[in-house]
N, C-alpha and C positions, 0 to 999 in steps of 0.2 A: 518851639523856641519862639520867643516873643522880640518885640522891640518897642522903644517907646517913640512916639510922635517928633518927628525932627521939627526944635524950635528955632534952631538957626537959620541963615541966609541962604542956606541949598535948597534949590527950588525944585530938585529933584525926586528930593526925601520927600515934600512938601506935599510933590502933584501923585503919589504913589499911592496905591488902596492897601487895605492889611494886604488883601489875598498875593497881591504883589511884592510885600514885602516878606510874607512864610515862603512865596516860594524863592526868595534870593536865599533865606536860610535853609532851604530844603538843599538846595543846590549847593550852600556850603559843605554841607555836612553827610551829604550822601553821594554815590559813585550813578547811579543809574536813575532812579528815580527820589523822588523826596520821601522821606520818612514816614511811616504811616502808623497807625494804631490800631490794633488787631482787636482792642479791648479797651475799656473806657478804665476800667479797673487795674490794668498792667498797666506794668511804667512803659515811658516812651519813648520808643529804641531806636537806632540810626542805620538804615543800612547801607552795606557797601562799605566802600575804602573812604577817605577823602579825597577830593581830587587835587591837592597837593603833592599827594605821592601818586605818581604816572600808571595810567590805567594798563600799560603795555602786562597784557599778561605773560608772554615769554620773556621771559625777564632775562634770561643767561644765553649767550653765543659760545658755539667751539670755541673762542678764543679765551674765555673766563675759566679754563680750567674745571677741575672736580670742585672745587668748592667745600673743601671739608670744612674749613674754618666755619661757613657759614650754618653749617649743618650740623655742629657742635652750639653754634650760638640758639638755632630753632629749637634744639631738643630741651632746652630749659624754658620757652619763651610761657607765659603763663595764656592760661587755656579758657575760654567762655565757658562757664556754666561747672567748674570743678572746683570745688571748695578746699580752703587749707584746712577743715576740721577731718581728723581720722575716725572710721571707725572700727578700724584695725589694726595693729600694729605691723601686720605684713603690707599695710599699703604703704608705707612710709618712702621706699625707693621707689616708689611711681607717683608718689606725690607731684601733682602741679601745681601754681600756686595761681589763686584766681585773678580775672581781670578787676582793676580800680574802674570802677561807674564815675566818671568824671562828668560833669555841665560846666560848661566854658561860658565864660564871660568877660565882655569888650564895652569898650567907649570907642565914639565914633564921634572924634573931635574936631579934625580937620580931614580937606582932602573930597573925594566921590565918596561914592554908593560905594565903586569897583575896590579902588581902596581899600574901604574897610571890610569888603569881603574877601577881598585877595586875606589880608592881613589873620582875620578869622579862619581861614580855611588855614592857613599856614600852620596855624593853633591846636586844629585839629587831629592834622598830621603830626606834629610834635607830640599829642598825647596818644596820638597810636603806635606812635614808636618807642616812646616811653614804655607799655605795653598796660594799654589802658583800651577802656571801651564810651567813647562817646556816646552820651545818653538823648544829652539836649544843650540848651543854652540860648543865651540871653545877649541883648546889643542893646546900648540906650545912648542918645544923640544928647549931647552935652557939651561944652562950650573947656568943661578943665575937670579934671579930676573933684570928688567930693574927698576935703584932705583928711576924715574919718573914716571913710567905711569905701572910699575908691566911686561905688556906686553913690547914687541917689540915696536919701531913706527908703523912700517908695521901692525903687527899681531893686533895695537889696532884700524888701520880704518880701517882693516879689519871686526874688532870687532863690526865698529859703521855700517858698511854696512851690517850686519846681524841683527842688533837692528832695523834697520830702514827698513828693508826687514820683519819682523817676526811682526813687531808693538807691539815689547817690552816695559814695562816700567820699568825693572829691571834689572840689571847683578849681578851675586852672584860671585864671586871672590874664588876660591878654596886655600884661603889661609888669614893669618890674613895680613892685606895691614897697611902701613904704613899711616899718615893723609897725606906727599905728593904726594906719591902714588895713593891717592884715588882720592884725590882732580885731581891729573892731568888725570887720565883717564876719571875722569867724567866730563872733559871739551875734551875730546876728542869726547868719545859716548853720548853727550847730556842728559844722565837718569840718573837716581840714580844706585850708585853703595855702593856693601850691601857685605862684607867680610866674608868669613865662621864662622868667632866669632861672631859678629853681626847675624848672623844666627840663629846660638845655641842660643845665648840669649833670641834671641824674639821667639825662641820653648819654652823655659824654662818659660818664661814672663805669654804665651798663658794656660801650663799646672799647673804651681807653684796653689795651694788652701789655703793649711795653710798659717797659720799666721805667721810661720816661713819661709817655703817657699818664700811667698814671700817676704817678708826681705831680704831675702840669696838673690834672685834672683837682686831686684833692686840695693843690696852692689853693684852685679858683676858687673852691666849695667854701676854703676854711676864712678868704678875704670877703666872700659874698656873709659869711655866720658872724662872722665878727661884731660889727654893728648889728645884729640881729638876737643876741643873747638876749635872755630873759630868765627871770628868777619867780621862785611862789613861797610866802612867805618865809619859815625859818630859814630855808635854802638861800639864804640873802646875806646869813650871817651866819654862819656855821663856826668860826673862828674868834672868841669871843679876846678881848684884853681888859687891862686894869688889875687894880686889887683891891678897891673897894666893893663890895656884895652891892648890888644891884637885884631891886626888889625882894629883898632876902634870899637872893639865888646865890650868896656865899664867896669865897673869892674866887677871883676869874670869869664874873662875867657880869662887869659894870656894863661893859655895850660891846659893838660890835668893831671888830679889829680890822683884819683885813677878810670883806666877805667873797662869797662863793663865786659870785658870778664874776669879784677880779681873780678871782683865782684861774677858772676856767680861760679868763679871757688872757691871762701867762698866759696858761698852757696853749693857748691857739698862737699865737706870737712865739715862742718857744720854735712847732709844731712848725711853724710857715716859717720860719729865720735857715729850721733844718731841710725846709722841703728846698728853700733858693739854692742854698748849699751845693743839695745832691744835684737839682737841675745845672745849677754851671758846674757838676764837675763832669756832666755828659755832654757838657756842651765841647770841648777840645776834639774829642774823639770824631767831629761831624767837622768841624774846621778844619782842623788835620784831613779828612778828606777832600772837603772843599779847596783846600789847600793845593792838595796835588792834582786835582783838574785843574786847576787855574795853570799850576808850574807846568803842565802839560799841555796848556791848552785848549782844552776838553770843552766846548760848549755845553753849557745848561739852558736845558728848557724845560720849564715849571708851568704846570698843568693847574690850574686853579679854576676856581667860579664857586659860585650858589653851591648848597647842598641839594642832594640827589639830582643835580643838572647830569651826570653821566663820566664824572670824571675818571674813575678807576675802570669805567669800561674802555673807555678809550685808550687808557693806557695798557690796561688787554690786548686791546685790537693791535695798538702799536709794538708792543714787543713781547707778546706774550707772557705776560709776567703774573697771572692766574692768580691777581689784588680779590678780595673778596669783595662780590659786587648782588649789593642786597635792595631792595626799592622800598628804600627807609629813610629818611635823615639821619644825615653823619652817621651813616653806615660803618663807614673809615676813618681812622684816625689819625693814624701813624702812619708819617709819610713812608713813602717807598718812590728808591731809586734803582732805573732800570738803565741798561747802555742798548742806544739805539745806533743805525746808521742811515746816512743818506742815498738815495739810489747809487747815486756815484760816488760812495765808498768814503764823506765825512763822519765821523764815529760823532754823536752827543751823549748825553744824558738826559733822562726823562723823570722830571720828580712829580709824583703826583703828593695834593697838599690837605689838609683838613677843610674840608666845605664850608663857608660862609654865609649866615643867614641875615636878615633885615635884625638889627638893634642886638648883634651880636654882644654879647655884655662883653661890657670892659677888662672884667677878671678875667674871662678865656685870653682876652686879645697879648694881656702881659703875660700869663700865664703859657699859653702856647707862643710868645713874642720867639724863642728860639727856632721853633720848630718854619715858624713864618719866614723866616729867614732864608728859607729856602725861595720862597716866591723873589726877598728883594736883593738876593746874590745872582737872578740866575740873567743869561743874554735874549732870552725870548719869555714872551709868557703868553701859553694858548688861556685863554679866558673860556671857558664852556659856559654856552647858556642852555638851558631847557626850552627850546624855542615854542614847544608845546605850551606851554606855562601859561596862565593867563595873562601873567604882567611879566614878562620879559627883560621890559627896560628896567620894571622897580629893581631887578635881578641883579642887572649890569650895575648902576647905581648903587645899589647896597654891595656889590663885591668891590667898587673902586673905590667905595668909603673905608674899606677894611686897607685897600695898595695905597692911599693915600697915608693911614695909621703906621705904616710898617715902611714906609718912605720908598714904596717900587711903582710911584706911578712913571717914572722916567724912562722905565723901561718899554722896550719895542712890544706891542701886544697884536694878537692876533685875537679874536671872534671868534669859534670854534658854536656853531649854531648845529646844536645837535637835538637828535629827535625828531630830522626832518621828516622821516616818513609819518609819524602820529601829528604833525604842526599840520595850521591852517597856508594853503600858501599865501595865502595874502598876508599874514602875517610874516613869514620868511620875509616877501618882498620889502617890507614897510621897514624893516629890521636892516637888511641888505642896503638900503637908502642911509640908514643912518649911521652905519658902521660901515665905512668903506674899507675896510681891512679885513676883512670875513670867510670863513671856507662855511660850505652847509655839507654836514656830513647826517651820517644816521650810524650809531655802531654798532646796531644789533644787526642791519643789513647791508652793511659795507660802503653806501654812499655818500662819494664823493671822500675815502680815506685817501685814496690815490691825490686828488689835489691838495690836501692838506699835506701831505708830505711833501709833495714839489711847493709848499709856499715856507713850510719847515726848512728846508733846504738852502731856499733863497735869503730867508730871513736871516740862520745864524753867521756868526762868526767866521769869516772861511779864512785859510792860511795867503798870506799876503809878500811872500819873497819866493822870487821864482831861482831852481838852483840848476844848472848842469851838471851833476857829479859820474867822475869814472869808479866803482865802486867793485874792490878787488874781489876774486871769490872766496877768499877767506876772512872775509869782514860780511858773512852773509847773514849777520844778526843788524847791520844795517839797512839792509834790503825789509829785513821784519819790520823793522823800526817801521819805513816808511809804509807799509803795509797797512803796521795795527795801530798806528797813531794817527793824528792827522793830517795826513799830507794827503795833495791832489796828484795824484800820479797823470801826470801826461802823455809819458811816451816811454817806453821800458824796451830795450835792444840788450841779448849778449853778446860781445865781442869777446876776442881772444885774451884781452888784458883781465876783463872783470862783465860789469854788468853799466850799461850807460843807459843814467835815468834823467830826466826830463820832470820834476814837479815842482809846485808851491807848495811850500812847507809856512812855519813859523822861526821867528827870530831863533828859538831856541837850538831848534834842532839845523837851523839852518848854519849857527856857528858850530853844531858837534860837527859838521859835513865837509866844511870849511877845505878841509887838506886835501879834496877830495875831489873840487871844481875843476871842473873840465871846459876847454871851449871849443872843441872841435876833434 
């Protein structure tokens, strides 16, 4: 992986040798050591994970459940070194399909060194989740996009001479590329060229299950295609009109009527007018719930942050709800709501939400805008960060860009710094300083859940009318009430009449009780 001489004002880039700049890319793009070449003549391969995605190799706790979901998603996931050609018709149900050879490439405009290696490495991770194989790739220091070909001219046959060295058949682009843009590089580099939104999407494509999922998902595909149509010659005019012959070609085809590519571009409008459709007619059925926690009282508290920061583990640890939990981006898609309680017996809800990454594209953000609604309905919101991460804060920052978009920065948020036993603790500290609202937990080995619950506890919503009621023994579905709803039960005595209770409840329930006030 090369990069080109920094000619801007960074005097960092500036005072660095090559050897010092292969080894920041080695370090992108490799889990243990830098990448090495076995052979002068083999392409030049990557080893290890990226360390975007968390080096913790136990990856599952008792509290994650069997995991079947997840072990249905592996058994398809495509495999190093096995080809889709058959040479038998009996391999066909053992078919795997092979890994994409992708070489990534960035501009490095603004900002550090760290920056644009955080940013890269993020890149890298996304094409392994994709289920792709990082080959190599390319960084070149530049001031704005070249508005033809993205790169340089230099830096893009540069670009095609490591394609054709690595025996790629992908480049993944660390940025959303314009349609001339893409089109001219990938008449340079000869392969498909695939844009960080394109990226995300087909992650999103591969994970989406529900039925709304994927709805939400294909909206985002068909608003990102849209502007991105393209026709090759007759395909341009398929539909001819007139009645005078044109070029002796007879009647019916003086020129061209209405051609292919508006035709195509109906049907994606058509396509997306029907997908709004189905998406608000699912949306009632989540209000309607939402609904009745509110008329009940029910606190919500929504678990949100970064992708793979640890959120559906956490929501394991908390209620046992056996979320599929994979050490992948956007692993999870579809929220899930579980009922949790407080030591002292307040009942909430726990919704865990779809992960947020730096320059989240816009089409997910409207397109999943419902499903987000979970983050900006609820009365708490734990924020999980990957405290391990190299850039933490960029973390924090890019998820309150997204609470900002969906209008929940008003809400009460909690820090939720997880991963502490793999974090550095200096870096815990430096983070603790700056977020003074914070629990450090770890939830593959249990610390510090216990204080996150007692600060859960303090934080939500708690019942605010205090009641004395004599409560007969035959109204002992009132007694439940107060049990499995929210009320603070105080003081609980039988007497001879009925049952004399002592809690703080809410307005509501506090009027059904009404007839029921006792004072002595």
């Amino acid at each position: 992986m090369t990069t080109q001489k920094n000619t801007g004002p960074d005097s960092d880039a500036q005072d660095m040798s090559p050897e010092e700049i292969q080894a920041v890319i080695d370090r992108i793009l490799s889990k243990d050591a830098p990448a090495t070449v076995q052979d002068r003549d083999e392409p030049r391969g990557v080893l290890g994970k990226a360390q975007a995605i968390s080096r913790l190799d136990d990856e599952h706790s008792i509290y994650d459940g069997d995991q079947e979901d997840l072990a249905e998603r592996r058994a398809l996931r495509r495999t190093v070194g096995l080809s889709t050609e058959l040479e038998d018709v009996t391999e066909v149900e053992y078919r795997q399909l092979r890994l994409e050879r992708v070489v990534l490439a960035g501009l490095w405009t603004e900002g550090t060194l760290a920056d644009a290696e955080n940013s890269l490495r993020e890149l890298a991770a996304l094409a392994e989740t994709a289920g792709s194989e990082v080959l190599d790739g390319i960084v070149q220091r530049r001031m704005k996009p070249d508005p033809g070909t993205f790169l340089g001219s230099g830096k893009a046959m540069e670009l095609k001479d490591i394609v054709m060295s690595t025996g790629a058949d992908t480049v993944v682009v660390d940025a959303e590329l314009a349609p001339s843009q893409r089109r001219g590089l990938e008449d340079i580099v000869k392969v498909k060229v695939v844009d960080r939104t394109t990226l995300i999407l087909d992650i999103f494509a591969q994970h989406a299950k529900s039925r709304e999922g994927k709805a939400q998902v294909e909206l985002a595909q068909l608003e990102y295609l849209l502007p991105r149509l393209r026709g090759w010659g007759d395909s341009m005019s398929r539909q001819a009109g007139g009645q005078v012959g044109g070029a002796g070609a007879g009647m019916g085809s003086r020129g061209p009527g209405e051609t292919k590519i508006e035709l195509d571009r109906r049907r994606i409008r058509t396509r997306m007018a029907k997908l709004r459709r189905e998406i608000a007619a699912m949306k009632p059925s989540r209000e309607t719930k939402r609904a009745n926690r509110r008329r009940n009282a029910v606190p919500s508290v929504a678990i949100a942050g970064y992708t793979n920061a640890g959120k559906s583990s956490l929501l394991n640890r908390l209620t046992d709800a056996g979320v599929l939990v994979e050490n992948a981006l956007f692993a999870t898609l579809d929220p899930t709501v579980r009922k949790a309680q407080t030591p002292d017996g307040i009942g909430y809800t726990l919704s865990d939400t779809v992960g947020f990454v730096r320059s989240l594209p816009t089409q997910l953000v409207e397109a999943f805008r419902s499903t987000l609604e979970e983050v900006a309905d609820a009365d708490l919101i734990l924020h999980v960060v990957d405290v391990s991460h190299p850039d933490p804060e960029g973390q924090i920052a890019a998820v309150r860009q997204v609470f900002s978009e969906v209008d929940a920065r008003k809400i009460p948020e909690i820090i939720v710094l997880n991963k502490a036993d793999a974090a550095d603790p200096f870096v815990i500290e430096r983070l603790k300083q700056k977020e003074p609202r914070h629990v450090v937990v770890s939830t593959r080995t249990g610390q510090g859940i216990a204080e996150l619950l007692g600060a859960i506890s303090e934080a939500i919503p708690r019942p605010g009318v205090r009641v004395e009621v004599l409560i007969p023994y035959n109204r002992g579905e009132l007694i439940n009430k107060l049990h499995n709803t929210e009320a603070e039960i105080l003081s609980l005595e039988h007497e001879e009449e009925g049952t004399r209770v002592v809690a703080m409840v809410h307005e509501n329930l506090a009027a059904e009780l009404e007839s029921f006030v006792s004072n002595g």
